[in-house]
Backbone as CSV, one residue per row, in Angstrom:
resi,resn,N_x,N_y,N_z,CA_x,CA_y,CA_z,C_x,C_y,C_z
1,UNK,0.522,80.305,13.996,1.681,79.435,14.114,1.683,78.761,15.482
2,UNK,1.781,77.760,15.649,1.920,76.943,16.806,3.402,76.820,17.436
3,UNK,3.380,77.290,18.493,4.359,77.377,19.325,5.342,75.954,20.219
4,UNK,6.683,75.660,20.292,6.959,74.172,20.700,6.523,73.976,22.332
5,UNK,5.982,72.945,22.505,5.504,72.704,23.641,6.370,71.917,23.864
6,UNK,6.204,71.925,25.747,7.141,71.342,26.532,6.615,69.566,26.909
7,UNK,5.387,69.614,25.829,4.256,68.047,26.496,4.172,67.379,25.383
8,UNK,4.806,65.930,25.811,4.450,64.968,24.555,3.549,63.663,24.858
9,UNK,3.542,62.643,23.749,2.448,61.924,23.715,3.179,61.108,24.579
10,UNK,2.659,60.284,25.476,3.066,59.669,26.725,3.982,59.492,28.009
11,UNK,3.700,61.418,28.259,4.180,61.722,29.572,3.214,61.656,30.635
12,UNK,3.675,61.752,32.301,2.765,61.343,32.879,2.162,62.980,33.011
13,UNK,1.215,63.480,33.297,0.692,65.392,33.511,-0.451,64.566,34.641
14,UNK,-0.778,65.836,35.701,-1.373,66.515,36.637,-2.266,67.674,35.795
15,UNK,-3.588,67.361,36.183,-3.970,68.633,36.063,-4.090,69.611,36.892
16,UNK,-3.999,70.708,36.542,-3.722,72.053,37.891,-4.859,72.806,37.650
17,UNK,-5.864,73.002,36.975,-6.865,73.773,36.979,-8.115,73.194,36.088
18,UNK,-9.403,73.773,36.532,-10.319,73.123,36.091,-11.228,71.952,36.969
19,UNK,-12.359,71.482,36.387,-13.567,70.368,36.926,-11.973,69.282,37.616
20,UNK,-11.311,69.401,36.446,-10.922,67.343,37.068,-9.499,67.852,37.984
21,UNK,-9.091,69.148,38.873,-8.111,69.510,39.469,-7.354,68.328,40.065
22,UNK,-6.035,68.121,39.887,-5.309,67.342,41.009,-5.634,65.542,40.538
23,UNK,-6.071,65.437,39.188,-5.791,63.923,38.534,-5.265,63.695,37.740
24,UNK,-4.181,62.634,37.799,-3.241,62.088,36.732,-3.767,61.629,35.817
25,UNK,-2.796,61.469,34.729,-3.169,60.444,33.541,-1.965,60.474,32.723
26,UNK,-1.633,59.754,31.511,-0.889,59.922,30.181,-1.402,60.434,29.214
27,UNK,-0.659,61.297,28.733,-1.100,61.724,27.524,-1.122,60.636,26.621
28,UNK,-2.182,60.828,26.140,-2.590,59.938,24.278,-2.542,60.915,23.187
29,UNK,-2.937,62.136,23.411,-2.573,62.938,22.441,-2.250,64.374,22.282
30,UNK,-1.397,65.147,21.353,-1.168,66.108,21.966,-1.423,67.132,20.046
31,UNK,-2.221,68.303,20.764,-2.649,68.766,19.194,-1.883,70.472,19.338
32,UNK,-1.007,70.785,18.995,0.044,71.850,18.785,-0.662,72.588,17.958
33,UNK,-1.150,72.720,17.088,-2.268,73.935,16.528,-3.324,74.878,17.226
34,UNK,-3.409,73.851,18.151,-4.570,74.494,19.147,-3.868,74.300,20.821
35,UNK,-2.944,74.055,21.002,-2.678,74.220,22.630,-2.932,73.513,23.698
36,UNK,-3.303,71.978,22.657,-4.535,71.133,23.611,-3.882,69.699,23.922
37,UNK,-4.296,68.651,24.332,-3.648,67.341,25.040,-4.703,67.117,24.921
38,UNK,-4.739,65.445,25.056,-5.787,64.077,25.482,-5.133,63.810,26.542
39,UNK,-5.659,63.943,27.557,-5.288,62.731,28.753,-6.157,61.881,29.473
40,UNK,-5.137,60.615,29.380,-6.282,59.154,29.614,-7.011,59.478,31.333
41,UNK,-8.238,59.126,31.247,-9.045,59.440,32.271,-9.337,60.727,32.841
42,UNK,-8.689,62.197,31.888,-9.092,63.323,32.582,-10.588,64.111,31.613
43,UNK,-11.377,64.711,31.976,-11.843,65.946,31.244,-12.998,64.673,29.914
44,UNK,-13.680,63.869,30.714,-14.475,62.820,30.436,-16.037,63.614,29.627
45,UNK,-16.435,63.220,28.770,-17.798,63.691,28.473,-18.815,62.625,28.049
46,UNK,-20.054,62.836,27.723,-20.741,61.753,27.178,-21.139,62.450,25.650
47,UNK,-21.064,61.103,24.798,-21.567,61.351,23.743,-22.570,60.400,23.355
48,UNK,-24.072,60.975,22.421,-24.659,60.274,22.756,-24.455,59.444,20.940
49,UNK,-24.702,58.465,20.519,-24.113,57.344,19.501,-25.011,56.892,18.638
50,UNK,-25.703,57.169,17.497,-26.516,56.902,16.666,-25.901,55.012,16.397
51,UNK,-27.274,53.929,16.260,-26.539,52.304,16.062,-26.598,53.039,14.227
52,UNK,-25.323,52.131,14.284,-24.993,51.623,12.718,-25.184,50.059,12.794
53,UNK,-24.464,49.723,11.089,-24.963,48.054,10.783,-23.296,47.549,12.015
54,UNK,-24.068,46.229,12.640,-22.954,45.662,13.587,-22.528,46.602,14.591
55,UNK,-23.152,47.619,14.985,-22.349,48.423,16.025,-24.011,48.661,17.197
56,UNK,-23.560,48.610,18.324,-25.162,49.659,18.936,-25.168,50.845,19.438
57,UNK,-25.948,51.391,19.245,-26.141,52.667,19.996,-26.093,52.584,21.102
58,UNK,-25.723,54.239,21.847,-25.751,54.594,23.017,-24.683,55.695,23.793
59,UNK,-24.711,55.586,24.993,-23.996,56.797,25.086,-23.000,56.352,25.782
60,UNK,-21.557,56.970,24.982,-20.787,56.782,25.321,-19.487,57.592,25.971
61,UNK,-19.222,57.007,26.644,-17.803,58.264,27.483,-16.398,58.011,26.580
62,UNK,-15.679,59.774,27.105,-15.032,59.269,26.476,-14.009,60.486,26.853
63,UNK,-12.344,60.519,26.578,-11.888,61.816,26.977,-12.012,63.111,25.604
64,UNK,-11.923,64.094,26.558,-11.894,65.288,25.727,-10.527,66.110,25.774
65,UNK,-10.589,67.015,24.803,-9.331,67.525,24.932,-8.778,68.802,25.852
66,UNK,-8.097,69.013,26.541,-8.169,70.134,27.694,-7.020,70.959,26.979
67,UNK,-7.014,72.244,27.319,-5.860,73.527,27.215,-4.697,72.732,28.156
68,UNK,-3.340,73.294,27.207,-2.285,72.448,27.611,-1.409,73.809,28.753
69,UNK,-2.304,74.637,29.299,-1.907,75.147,30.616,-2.243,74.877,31.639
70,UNK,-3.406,74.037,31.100,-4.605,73.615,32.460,-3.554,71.911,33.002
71,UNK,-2.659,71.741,32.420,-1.551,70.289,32.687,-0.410,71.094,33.357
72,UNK,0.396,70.057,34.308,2.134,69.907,34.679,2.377,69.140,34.487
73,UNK,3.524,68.596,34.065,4.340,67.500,34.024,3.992,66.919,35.722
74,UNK,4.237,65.604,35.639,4.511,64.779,37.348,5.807,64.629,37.537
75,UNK,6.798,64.928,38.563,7.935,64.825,39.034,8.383,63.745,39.001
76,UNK,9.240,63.040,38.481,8.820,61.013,38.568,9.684,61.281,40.181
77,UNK,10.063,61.769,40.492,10.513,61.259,42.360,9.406,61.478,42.877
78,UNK,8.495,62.968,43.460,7.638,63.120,44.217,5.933,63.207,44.042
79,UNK,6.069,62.798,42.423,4.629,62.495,42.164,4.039,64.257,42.171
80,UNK,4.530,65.194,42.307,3.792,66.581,42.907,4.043,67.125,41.238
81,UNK,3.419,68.056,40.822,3.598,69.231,39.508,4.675,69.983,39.607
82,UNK,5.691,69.953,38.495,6.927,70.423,38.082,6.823,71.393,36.874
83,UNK,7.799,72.241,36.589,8.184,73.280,35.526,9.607,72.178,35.077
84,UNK,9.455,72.417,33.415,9.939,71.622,32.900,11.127,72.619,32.155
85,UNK,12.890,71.859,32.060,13.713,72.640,31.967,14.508,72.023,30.641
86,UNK,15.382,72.374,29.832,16.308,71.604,28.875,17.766,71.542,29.708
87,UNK,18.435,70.536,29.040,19.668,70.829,29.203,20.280,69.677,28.012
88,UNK,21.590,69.864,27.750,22.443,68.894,27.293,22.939,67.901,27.682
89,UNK,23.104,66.886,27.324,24.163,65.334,27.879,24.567,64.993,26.904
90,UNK,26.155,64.542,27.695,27.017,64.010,26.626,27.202,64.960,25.346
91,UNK,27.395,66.691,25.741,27.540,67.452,24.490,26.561,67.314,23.166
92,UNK,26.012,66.416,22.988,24.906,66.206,22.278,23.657,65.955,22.159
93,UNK,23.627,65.273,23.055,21.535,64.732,23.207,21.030,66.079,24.823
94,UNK,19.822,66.742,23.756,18.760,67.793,24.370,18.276,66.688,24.785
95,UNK,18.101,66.788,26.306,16.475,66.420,27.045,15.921,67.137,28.062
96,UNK,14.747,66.542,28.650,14.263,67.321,29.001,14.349,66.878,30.682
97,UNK,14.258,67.852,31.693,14.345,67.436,32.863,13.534,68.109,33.805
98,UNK,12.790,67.550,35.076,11.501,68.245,36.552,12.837,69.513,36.807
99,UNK,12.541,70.733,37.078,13.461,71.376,37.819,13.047,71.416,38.903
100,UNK,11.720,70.907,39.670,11.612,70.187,40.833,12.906,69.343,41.724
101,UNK,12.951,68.740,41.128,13.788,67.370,41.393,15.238,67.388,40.955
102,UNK,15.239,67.936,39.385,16.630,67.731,38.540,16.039,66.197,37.650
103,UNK,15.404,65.631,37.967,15.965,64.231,37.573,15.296,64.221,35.576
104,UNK,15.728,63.979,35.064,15.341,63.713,33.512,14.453,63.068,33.265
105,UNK,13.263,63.404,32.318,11.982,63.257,32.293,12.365,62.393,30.553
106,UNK,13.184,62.461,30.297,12.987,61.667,28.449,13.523,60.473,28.862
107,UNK,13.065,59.565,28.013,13.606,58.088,28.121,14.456,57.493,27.454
């Protein structure tokens, strides 16, 4: 069973551990079965590309998917890695907010 994560598809994340330590990106994708994220420009590999008809071969880069412990959220005030908190507004709307900062991370 896949557990609710605190990371969705186009927040800004830091990575905190691992080859690509200490680089931003947005998430593009986020896979809850397995614990994992896409983030644009982190955790890069090459693949190498058999040509088809109209296409050419070769090797191409591209992102991979990283463990979604190896991410933090980015603080939108100080740019630094935050722990991410809920709260209520307006008695009705859950969002989500840096407990870094306080400031609300949903749009």
């Amino acid at each position: 069973m896949a557990t609710k994560l605190k990371i969705k598809k186009g927040d800004k994340v830091i990575v905190i551990a691992g080859r690509d330590r200490g680089r931003t990106g947005e998430v593009l994708r986020v896979v809850p079965k397995e614990a994992r994220v896409l983030v644009q420009g982190v955790n890069m590999i090459k693949r190498h590309t058999r040509a088809k008809p109209g296409e050419t071969g070769g090797i191409v880069e591209k992102e991979a998917l990283i463990h979604i412990s190896n991410v933090a959220h980015v603080d939108p005030k100080d740019g630094k890695a935050t722990r991410v908190g809920f709260k209520v507004l307006d008695g009705d709307r859950k969002v989500r907010f840096a407990k870094r900062s306080g400031e609300v991370i949903d749009r």
